[in-house]
N, C-alpha and C positions, 0 to 999 in steps of 0.2 A: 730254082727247085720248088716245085708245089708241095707244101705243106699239107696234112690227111688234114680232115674236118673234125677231128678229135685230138684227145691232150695225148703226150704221147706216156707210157706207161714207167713208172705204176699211177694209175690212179690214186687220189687221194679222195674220198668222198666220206661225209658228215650227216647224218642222220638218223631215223629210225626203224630197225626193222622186226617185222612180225614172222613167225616160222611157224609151220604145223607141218605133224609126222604123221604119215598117214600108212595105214595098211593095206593093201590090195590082192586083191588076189596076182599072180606072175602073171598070166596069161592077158591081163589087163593091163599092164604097162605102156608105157608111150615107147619110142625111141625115136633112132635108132640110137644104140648103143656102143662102141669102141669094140674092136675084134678081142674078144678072148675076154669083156668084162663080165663081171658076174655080179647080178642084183644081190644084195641084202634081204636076208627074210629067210625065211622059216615055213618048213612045207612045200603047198602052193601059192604060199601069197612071198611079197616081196615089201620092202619099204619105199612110198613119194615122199617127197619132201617138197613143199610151197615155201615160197620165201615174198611178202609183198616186201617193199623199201623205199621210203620218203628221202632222197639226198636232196638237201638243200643247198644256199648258195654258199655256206662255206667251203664247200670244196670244187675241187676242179671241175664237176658239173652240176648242175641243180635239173632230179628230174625222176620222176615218179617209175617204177617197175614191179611185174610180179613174174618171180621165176620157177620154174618147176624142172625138178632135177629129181635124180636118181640113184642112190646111195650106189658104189658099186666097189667092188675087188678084181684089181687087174693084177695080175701075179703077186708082188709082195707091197705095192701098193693097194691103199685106201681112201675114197672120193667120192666123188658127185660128176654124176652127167648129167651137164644141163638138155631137155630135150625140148622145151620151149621158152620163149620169156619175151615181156612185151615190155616197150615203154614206150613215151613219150617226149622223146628226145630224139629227132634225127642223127646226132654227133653218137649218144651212146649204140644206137644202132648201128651206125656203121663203123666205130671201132672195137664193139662186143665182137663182130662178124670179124673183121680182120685181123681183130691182135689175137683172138681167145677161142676163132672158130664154134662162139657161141650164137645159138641160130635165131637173135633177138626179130621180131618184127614189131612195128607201130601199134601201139594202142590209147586208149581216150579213157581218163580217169575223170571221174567224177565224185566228188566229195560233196556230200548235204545232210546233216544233220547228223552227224557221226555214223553216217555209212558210205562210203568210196564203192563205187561199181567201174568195170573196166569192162571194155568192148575193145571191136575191132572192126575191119572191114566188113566181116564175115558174121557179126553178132554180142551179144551181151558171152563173157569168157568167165566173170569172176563178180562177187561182191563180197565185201567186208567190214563189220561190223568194229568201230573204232574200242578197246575198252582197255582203258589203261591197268593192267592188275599193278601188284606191290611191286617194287624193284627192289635187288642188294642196294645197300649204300657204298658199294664200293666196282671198281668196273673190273671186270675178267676179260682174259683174251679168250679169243677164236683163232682157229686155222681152218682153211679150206682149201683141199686138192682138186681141181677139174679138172677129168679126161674126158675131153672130145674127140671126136670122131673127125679129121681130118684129111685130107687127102694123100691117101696110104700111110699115113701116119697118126698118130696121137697126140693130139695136142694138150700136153698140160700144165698149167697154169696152178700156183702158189698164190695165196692172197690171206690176208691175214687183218683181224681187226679186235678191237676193244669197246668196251660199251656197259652197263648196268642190264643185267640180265633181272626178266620179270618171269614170273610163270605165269599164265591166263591173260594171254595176248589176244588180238585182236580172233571172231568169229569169222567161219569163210561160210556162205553158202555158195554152191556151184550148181549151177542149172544143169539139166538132164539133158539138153538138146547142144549144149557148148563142148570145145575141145576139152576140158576137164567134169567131162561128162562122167570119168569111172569113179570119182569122187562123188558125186552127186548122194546124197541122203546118205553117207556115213558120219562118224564122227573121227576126227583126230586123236592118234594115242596120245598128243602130245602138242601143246602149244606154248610159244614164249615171247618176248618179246624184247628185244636188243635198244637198249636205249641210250639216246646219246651217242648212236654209236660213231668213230671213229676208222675207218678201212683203209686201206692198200691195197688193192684191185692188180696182181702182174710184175709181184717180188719177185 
């Protein structure tokens, strides 16, 4: 029997991540979206959500990513759809895609002088500005529901983690001419950053 090129689920992955909330207008959204989801937001704008994240080698992968999701309500559920995400990991790529129907592709991080830039085939996607704020001294949980879009079906996925919550996480600037072009010259309502953290990717 051939074994996939990834660990099989749940994942257990160790490290640090940065999150910014962002506002957009609706009409500017990525997707696609899950049949019958509905974005978060108020008016005509809607809630993004960035997620970068440094997993290191204590867990079952070691490998840098930034994801970009999309708060949503599908009947009496509450979640995220993921609409891009890149890493540098061929394994998490290919079992993002097949366990979680999330539509990861390759990309190239680069860390110098406390700013990490991310590209891709196609061009410069993302840079981010490392800045540690204050953290709790004590760690909180997280829960994350993902509904993807699947074929004819919904894929959703539970995953859950813990970690020392900061507020004033890392900076994103996003270039005007990249996939996270609707982001470009706004600001964040909201930035944090998950330290330490702790996940289970596929409970």
């Amino acid at each position: 029997m051939i074994q996939p090129p990834y660990p099989a689920p749940p994942w257990r992955l160790r490290g640090t991540l940065d999150a910014a909330l962002w506002r957009i207008p609706r009409n500017a959204l990525p997707g696609p979206l899950p049949s019958g989801a509905r974005p978060l937001g108020w008016g005509g704008t809607a809630l993004l959500l960035t997620v970068r994240a440094d997993w290191d080698d204590r867990g079952d992968l070691a490998y840098r990513e930034l994801v970009v999701a999309v708060p949503v309500r599908l009947g009496w559920r509450f979640g995220a759809t993921v609409t891009a995400a890149w890493v540098d990991s061929p394994a998490s790529l290919a079992g993002g895609r097949a366990l979680w129907a999330i539509p990861k592709r390759l990309g190239r991080f680069e860390t110098a002088a406390g700013r990490t830039t991310l590209a891709d085939a196609d061009g410069p996607v993302a840079t981010t500005d490392d800045r540690a704020g204050r953290t709790l001294p004590f760690r909180l949980p997280v829960r994350l529901l993902t509904l993807q879009p699947g074929d004819g079906q919904v894929v959703a996925t539970r995953s859950r983690a813990t970690g020392c919550l900061g507020l004033g996480g890392a900076t994103w600037d996003l270039p005007a001419t990249g996939p996270l072009a609707m982001l470009a010259g706004l600001r964040p309502l909201l930035t944090v950053r998950l330290a330490d953290a702790a996940a289970r990717f596929g409970v």
